[in-house]
C-alpha positions, 0 to 999 in steps of 0.5 A: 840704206844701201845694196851692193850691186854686182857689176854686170860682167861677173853676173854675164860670165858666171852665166856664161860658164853654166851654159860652157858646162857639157850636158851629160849623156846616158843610153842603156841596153838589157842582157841576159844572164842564163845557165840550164840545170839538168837533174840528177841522183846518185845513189852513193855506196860510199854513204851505204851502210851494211845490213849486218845480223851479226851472230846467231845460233843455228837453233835460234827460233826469234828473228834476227834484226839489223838496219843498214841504209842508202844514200840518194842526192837528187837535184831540187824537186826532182822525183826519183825512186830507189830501187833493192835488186834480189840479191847475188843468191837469190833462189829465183832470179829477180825474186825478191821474196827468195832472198839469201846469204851464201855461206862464203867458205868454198868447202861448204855444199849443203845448208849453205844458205840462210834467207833473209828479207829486206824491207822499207819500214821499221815494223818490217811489213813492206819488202823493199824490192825493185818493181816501180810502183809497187814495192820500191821507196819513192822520193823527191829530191832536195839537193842534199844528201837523204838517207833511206834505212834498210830493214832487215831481218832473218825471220827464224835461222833455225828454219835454215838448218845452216853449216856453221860458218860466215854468209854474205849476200850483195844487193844492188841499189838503183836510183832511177828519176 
């Protein structure tokens, strides 16, 4: 039996271009990448809806119901609270117990308001108002748009006594966070 040798200068060269090869060479470095998110809300009048009782007869003697609602988008895990002013005929300023539509005809004088309350629940039992801690709705954010109903409710016209005619009131939603 016999072996076939390789002849000794193809091994040497093929040796020689492994050492010819160039080694390869790394070196690294870190960076960072950053952003700062601030928080933010808005309450959005876009999304509001209107607490509308619709029609009632002067000597009705039931409450009249509505629902409206608001619109908070407030960044991640930021808390924030919304908060519902008195209203523009409010008969005491800043007094969220003395709430009231005005009647919109210009002509009308006398018996041209009808009260009304706003609350923060569906069973009506808690007035929705603008003291922190006390009587406005709380939340924390999600970043997605969350909507708040408004109850409302005209616990008896009759008790107004009201000119006949159209009433209207404007309430001021305020997120604060």
């Amino acid at each position: 039996m016999r072996f076939l040798r390789a002849p000794r200068p193809l091994l040497f060269s093929l040796g020689l271009v492994a050492l010819a090869s160039p080694a390869m060479a790394a070196d690294t470095t870190t960076f960072n990448v950053r952003i700062i998110i601030t928080k933010a809300c808005t309450i959005t009048a876009a999304a509001a809806t209107d607490v509308d009782f619709g029609t009632a007869l002067s000597t009705a003697t039931t409450p009249s119901n509505a629902q409206g609602s608001v619109t908070a988008q407030c960044s991640a895990l930021t808390p924030y609270t919304i908060a519902l002013n008195a209203g523009s005929n409010a008969a005491t300023a800043n007094d969220v117990t003395t709430r009231r539509m005005r009647n919109t005809d210009a002509a009308v004088t006398t018996n041209n308001f009808v009260g009304y309350q706003l609350y923060s629940d569906a069973g009506r039992a808690n007035v929705w108002g603008a003291t922190t801690g006390t009587n406005t709705v709380a939340g924390t954010g999600t970043g997605l748009a969350q909507a708040y109903p408004i109850y409302g409710q005209v616990a008896n016209p009759s008790v107004n006594n009201a000119a006949t005619g159209t009433y209207q009131d404007t309430v001021t939603a305020t997120i604060s966070y």
